[in-house]
Backbone as CSV, one residue per row, in Angstrom:
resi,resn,N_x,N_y,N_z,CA_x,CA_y,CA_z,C_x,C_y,C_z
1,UNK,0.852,-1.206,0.000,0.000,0.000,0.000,0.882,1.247,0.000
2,UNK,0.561,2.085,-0.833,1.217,3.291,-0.888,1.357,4.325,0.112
3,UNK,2.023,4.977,0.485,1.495,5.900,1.538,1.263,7.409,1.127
4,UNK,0.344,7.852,1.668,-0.155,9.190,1.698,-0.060,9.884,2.222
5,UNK,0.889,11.095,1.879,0.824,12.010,3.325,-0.598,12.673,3.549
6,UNK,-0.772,13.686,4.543,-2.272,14.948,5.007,-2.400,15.322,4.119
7,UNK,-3.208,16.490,4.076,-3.715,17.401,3.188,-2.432,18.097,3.696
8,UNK,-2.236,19.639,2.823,-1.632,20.556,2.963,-2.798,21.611,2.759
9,UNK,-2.776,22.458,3.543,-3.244,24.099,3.769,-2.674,24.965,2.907
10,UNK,-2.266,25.831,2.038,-1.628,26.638,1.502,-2.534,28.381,1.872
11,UNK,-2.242,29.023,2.130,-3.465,30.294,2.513,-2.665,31.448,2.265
12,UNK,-3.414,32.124,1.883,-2.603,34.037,1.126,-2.609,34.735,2.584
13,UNK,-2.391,35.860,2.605,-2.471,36.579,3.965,-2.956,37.694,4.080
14,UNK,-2.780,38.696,2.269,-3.276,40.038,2.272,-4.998,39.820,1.916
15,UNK,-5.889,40.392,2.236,-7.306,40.288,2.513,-7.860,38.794,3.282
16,UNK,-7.122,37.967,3.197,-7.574,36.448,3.598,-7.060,36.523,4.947
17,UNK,-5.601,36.373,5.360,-5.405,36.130,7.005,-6.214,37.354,7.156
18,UNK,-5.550,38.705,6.728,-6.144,40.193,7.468,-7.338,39.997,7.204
19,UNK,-8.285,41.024,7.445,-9.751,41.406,7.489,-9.781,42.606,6.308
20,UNK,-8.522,43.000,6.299,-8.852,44.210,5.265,-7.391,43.545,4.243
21,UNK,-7.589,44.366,3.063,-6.541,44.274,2.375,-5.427,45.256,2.604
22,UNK,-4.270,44.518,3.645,-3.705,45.333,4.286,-2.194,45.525,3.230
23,UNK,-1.830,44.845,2.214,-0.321,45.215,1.707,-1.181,46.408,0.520
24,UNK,-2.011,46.314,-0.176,-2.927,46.815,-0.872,-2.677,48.341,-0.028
25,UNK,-3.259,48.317,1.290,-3.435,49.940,1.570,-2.338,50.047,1.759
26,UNK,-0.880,49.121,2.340,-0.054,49.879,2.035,0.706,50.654,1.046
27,UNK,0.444,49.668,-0.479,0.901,50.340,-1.259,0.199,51.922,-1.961
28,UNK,-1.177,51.906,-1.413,-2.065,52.846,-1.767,-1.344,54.215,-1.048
29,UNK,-1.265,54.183,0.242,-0.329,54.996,1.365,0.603,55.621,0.896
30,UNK,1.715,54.180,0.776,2.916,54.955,0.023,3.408,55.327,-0.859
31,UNK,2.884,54.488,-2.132,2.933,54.763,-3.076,2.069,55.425,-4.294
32,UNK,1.290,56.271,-3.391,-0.478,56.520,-4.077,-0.401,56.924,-5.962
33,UNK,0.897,57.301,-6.380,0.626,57.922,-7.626,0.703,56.653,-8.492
34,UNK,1.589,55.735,-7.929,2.682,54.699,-8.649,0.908,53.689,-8.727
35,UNK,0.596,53.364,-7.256,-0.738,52.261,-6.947,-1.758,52.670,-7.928
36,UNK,-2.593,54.027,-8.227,-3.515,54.389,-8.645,-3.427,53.515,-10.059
37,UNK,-1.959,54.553,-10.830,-2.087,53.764,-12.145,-2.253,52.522,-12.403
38,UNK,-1.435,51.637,-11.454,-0.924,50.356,-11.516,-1.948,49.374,-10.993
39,UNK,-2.218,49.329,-10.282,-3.286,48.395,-9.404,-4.545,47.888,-10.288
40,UNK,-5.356,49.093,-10.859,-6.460,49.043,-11.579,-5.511,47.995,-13.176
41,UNK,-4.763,47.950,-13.605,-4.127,47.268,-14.348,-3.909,45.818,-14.138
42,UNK,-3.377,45.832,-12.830,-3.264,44.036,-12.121,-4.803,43.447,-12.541
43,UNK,-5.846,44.289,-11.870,-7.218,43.324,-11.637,-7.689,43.355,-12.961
44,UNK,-7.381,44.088,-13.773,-7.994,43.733,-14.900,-7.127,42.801,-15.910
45,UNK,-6.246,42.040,-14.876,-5.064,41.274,-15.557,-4.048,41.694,-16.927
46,UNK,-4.373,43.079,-17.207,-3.446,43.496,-18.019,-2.321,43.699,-18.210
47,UNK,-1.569,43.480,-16.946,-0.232,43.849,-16.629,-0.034,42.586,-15.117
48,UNK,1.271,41.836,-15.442,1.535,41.097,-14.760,1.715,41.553,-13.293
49,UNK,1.606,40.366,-12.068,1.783,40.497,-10.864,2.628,41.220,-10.381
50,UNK,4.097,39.835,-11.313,5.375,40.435,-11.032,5.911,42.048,-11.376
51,UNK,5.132,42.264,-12.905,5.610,43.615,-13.277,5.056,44.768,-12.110
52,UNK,3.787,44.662,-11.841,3.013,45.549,-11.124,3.604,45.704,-9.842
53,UNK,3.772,44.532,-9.287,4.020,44.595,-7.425,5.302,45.813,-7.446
54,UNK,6.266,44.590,-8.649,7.837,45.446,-8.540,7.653,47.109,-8.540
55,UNK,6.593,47.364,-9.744,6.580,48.651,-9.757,6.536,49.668,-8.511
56,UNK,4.932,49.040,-8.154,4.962,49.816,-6.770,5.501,49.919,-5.578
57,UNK,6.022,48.918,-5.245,7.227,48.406,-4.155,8.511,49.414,-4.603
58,UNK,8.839,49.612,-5.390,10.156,50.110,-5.485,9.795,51.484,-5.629
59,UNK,9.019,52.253,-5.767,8.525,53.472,-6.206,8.534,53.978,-4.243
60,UNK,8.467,53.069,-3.504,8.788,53.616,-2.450,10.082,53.729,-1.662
61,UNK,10.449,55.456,-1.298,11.399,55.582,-0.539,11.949,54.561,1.061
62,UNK,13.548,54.077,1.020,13.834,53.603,1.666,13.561,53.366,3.245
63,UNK,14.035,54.912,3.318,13.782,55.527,4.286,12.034,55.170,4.972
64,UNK,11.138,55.368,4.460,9.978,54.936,4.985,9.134,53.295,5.439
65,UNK,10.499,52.508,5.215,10.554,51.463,5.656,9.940,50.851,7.191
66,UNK,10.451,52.153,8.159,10.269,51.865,9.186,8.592,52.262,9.506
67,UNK,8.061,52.543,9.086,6.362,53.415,8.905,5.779,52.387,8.429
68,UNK,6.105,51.723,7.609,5.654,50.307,7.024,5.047,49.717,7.611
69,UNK,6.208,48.992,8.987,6.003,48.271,10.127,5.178,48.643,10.804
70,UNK,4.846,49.850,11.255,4.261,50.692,12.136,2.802,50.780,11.717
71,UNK,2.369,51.159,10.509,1.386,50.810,9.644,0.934,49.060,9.454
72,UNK,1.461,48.154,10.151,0.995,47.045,10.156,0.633,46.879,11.236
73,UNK,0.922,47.464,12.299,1.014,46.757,13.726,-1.009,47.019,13.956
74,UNK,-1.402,47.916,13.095,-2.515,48.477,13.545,-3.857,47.286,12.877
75,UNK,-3.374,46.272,12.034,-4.397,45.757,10.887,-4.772,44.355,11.475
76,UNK,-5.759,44.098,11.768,-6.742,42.807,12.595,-6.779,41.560,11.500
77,UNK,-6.484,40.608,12.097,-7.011,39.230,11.684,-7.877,39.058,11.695
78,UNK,-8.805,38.070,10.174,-9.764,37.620,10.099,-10.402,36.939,11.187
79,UNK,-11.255,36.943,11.325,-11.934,36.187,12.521,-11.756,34.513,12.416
80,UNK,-12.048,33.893,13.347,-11.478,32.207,13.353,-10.383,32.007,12.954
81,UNK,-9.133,32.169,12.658,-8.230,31.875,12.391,-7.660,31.065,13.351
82,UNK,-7.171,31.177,14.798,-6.980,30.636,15.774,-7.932,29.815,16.032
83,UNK,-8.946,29.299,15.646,-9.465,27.969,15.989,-8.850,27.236,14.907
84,UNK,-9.296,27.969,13.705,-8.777,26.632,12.738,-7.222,26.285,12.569
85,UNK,-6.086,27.372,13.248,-5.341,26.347,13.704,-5.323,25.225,14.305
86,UNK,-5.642,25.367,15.572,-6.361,24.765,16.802,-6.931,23.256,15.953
87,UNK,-7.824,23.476,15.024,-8.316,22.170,14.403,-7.240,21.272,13.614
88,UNK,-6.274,22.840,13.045,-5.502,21.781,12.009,-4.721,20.922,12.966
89,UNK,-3.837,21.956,13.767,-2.885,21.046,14.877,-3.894,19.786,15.099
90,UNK,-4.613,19.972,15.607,-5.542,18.302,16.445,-5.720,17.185,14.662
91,UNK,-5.868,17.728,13.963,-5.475,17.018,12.805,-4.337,16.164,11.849
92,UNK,-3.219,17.173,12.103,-1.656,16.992,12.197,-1.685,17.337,10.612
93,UNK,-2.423,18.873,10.590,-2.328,19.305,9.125,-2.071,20.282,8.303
94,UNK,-0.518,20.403,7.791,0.238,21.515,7.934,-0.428,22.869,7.215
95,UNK,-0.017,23.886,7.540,-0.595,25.639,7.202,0.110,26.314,6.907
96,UNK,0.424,26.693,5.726,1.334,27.385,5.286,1.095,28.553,4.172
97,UNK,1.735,29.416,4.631,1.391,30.823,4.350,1.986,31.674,3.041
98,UNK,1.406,31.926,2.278,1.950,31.725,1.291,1.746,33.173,0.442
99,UNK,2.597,34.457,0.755,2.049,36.137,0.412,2.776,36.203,-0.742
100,UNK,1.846,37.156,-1.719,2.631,38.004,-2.721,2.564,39.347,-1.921
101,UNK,2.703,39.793,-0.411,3.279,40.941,-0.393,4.224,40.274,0.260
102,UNK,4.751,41.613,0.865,6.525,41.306,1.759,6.326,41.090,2.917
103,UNK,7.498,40.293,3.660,7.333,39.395,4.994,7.209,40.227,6.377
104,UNK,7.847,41.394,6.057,7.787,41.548,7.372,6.398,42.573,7.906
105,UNK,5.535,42.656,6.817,3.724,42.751,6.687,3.837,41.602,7.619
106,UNK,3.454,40.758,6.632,3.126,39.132,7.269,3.706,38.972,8.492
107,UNK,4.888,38.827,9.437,5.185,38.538,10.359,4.480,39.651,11.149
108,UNK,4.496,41.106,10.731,3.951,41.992,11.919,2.570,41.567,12.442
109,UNK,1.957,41.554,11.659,0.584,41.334,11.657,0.030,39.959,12.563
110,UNK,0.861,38.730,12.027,0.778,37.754,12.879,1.208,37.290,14.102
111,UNK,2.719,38.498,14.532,2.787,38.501,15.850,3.170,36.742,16.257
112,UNK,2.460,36.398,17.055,3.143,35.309,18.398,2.526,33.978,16.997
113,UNK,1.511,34.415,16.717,1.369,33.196,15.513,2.033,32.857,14.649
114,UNK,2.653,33.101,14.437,3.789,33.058,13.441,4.470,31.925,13.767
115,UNK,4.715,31.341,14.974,4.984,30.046,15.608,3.736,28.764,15.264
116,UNK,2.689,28.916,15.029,1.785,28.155,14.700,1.577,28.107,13.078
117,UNK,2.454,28.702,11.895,2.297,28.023,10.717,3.577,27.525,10.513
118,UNK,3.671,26.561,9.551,4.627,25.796,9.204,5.673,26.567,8.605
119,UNK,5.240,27.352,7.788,6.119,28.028,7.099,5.847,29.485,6.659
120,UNK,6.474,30.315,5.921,5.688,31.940,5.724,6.872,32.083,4.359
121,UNK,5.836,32.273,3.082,6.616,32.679,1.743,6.293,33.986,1.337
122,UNK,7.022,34.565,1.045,6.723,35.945,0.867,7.966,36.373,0.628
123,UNK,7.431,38.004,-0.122,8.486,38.661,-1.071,9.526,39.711,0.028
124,UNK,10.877,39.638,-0.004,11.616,40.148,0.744,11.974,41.405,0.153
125,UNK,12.127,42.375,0.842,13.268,44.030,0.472,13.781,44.252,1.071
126,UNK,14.666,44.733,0.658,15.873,45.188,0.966,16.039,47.044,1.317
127,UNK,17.000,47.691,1.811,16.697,49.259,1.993,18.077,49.598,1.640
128,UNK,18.672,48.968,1.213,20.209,49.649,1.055,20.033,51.381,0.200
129,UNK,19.343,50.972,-1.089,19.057,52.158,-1.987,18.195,52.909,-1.380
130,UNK,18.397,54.155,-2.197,17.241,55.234,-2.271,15.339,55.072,-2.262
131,UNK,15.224,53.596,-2.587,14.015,53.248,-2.871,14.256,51.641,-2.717
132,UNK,13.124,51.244,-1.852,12.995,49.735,-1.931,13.397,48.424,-3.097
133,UNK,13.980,47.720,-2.712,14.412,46.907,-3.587,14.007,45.746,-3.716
134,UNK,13.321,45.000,-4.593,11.997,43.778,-4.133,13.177,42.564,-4.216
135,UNK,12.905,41.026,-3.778,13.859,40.035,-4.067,12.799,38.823,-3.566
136,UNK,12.347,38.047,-4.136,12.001,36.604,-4.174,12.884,35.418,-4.696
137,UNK,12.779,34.631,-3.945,12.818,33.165,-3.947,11.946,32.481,-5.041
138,UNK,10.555,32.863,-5.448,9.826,31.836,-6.072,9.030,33.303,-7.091
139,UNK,10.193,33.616,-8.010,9.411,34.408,-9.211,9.372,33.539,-9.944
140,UNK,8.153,34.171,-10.958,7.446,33.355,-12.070,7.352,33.831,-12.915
141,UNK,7.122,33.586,-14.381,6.944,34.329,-15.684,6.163,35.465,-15.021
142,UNK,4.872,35.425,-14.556,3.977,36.594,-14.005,3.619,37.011,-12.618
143,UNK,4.240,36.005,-11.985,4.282,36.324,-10.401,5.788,36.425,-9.670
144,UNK,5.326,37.577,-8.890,6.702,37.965,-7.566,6.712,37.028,-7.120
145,UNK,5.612,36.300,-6.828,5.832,35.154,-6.111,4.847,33.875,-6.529
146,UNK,4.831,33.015,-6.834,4.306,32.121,-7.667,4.261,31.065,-6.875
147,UNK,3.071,31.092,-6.637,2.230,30.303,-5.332,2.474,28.742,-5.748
148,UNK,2.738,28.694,-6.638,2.066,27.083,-7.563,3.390,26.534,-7.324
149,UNK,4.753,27.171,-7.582,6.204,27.099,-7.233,6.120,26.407,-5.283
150,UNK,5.246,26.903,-4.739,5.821,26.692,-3.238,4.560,25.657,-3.379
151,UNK,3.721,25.403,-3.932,2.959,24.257,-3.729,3.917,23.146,-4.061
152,UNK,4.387,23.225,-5.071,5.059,21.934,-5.667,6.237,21.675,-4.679
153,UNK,6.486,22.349,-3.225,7.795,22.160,-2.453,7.157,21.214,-1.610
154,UNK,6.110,20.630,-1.521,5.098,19.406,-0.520,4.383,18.725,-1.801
155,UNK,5.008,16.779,-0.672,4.241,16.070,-1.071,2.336,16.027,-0.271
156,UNK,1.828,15.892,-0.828,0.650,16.185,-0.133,-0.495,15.353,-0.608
157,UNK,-1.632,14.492,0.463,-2.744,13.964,-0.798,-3.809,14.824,-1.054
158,UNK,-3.774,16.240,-0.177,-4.754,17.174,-1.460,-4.231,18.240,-0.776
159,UNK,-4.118,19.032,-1.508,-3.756,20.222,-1.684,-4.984,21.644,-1.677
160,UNK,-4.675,22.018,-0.385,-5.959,23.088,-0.260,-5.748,24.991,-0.491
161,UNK,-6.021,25.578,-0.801,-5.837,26.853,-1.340,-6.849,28.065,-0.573
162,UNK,-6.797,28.783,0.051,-7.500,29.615,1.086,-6.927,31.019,0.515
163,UNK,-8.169,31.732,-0.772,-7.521,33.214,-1.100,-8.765,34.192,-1.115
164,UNK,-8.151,35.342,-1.783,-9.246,36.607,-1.947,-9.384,36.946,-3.580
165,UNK,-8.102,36.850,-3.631,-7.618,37.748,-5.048,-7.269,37.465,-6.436
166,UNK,-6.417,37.965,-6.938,-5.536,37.837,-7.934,-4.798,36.949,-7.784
167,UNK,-3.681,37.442,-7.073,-2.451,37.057,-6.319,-2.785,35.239,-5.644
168,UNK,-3.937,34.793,-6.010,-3.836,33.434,-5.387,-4.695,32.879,-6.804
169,UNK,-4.879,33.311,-8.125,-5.586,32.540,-9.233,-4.834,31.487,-9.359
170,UNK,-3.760,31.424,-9.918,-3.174,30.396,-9.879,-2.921,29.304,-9.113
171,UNK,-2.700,29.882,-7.933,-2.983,28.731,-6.645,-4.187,27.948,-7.300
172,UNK,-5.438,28.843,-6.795,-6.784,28.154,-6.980,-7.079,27.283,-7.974
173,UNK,-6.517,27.661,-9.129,-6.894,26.427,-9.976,-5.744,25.141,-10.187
174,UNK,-5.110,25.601,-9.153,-3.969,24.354,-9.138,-4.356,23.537,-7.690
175,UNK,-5.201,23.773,-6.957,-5.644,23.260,-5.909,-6.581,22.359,-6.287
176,UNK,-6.515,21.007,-5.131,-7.681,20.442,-5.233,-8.880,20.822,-4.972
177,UNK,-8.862,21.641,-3.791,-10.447,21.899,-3.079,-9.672,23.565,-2.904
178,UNK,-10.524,24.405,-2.959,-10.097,26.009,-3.304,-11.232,26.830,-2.181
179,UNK,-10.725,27.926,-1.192,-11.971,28.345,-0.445,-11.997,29.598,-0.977
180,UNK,-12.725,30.237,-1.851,-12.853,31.885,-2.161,-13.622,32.463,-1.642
181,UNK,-13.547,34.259,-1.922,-13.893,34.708,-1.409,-13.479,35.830,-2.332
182,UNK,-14.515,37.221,-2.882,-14.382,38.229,-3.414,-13.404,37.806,-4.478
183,UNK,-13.154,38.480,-4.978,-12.237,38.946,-6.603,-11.970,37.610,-7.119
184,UNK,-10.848,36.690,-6.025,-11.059,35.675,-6.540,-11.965,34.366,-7.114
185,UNK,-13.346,34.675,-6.085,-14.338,33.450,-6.578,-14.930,34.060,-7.735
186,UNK,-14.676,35.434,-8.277,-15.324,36.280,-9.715,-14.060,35.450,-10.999
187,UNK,-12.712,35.273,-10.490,-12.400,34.972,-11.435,-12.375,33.280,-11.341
188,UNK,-12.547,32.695,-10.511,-12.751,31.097,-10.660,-14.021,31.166,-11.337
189,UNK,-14.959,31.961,-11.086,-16.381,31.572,-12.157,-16.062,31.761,-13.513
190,UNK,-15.704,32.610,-13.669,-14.794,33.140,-14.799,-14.144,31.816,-16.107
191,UNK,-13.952,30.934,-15.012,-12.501,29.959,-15.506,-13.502,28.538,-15.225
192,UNK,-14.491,28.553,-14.359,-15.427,27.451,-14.337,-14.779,26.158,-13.602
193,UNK,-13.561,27.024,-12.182,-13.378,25.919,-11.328,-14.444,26.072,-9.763
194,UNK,-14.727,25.378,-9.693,-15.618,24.872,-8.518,-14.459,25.299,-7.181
195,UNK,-15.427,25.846,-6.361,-14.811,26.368,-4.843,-15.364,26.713,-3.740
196,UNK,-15.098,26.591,-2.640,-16.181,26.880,-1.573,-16.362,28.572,-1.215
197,UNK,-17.307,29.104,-1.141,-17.382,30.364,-0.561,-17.171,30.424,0.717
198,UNK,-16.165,31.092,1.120,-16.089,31.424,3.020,-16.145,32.727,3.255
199,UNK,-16.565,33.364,4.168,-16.091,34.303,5.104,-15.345,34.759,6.128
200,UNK,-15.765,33.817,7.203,-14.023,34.002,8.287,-13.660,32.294,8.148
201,UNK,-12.487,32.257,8.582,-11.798,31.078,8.837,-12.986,29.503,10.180
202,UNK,-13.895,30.788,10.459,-14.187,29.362,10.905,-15.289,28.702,10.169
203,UNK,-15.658,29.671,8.818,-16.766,28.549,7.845,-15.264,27.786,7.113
204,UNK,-14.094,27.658,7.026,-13.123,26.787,6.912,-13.008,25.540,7.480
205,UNK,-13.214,25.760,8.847,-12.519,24.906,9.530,-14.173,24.066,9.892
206,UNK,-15.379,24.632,10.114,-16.530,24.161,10.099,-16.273,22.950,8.596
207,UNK,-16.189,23.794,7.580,-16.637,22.837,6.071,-15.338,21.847,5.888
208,UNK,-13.794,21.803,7.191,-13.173,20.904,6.947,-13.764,19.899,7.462
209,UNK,-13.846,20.436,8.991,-14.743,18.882,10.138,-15.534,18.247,9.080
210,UNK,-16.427,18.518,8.482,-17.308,17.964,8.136,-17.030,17.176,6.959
211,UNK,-16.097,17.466,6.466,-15.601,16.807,5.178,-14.214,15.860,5.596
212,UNK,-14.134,15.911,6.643,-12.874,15.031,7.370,-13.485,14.092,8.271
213,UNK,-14.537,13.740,8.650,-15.248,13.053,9.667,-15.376,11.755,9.278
């Protein structure tokens, strides 16, 4: 008999962990002239992830790096999240976090949790220059960070996908079972893959029990 590992969790962090789309307002913040043009371009998929993020990321001064942080400390987690850890642990079923913004968003925001996911992928900068300098591990023809790249780093017997956006299409249709929510479940209809609608993390962890029982 073959063996099988768990499921794997894979989950975005900007609008999905947060409650708001928090790398989004940051780039709106800091980069408002660079975001305006650019952003409305991403969602209408006209202009790649990778091209877009880089744009606006680097369009911001170095120096305001530290405001960044400071500007994260203030942005709330989705609701249930901490249970459905709580479920995965009692499951033994890994969660892993998987941002097209930059990490140290993601770590601020998650604080002491950050010990409770397996792992955290996301786009790194640098401040040496005059203006932010973007650097990933897992670029893609069209993504800073190319979700489908860190899927394929686990063996897994299904593969689960937890997004909002853009920034997780690809995930989603590379997932077995997909949970959307806004922009993204417009473009899975779009594409005619099947997915669950959620709202906070605990219609997640509710529609896992029940499908794990």
């Amino acid at each position: 008999m073959l063996y099988q590992s768990k499921p794997i969790i894979f989950c975005d962090f900007d609008g999905t962990i947060t409650a708001q789309e928090t790398f989004v307002a940051m780039l709106k913040h800091f980069a408002p002239e660079v975001s305006a043009q650019v952003m409305p371009e991403i969602y209408q998929l006209r202009i790649t992830l990778r091209e877009g993020v880089r744009q606006m990321l680097e369009a911001i001064p170095s120096e305001r790096y530290p405001e960044i942080i400071e500007f994260s400390k203030t942005k709330q987690i989705r609701p249930g999240l901490v249970e459905l850890l709580d479920f995965l642990d009692a499951e033994g079923v890994k969660f892993v976090v998987v941002s097209g913004g930059i990490r140290i968003m993601v770590e601020t925001v998650l604080g002491k949790l950050v010990n409770r996911v397996e792992a955290i992928y996301a786009v790194d900068v640098t401040t040496e220059g005059d203006y932010l300098q973007v650097h990933s591990d897992f670029e893609g023809d069209t993504e800073l960070m190319a979700k489908v790249q860190v899927m394929n780093l686990y063996d897994a017997s299904e593969k689960i996908a937890i997004g909002d956006s853009v920034t997780d299409l690809n995930m989603g249709l590379e997932a077995s079972l997909v949970f959307a929510r806004d922009r993204l479940a417009k473009y899975l209809d779009e594409r005619q893959k099947s997915y669950i609608f959620w709202d906070s993390f605990v219609d997640v962890r509710n529609y896992l029990g029940n499908l794990w029982e």
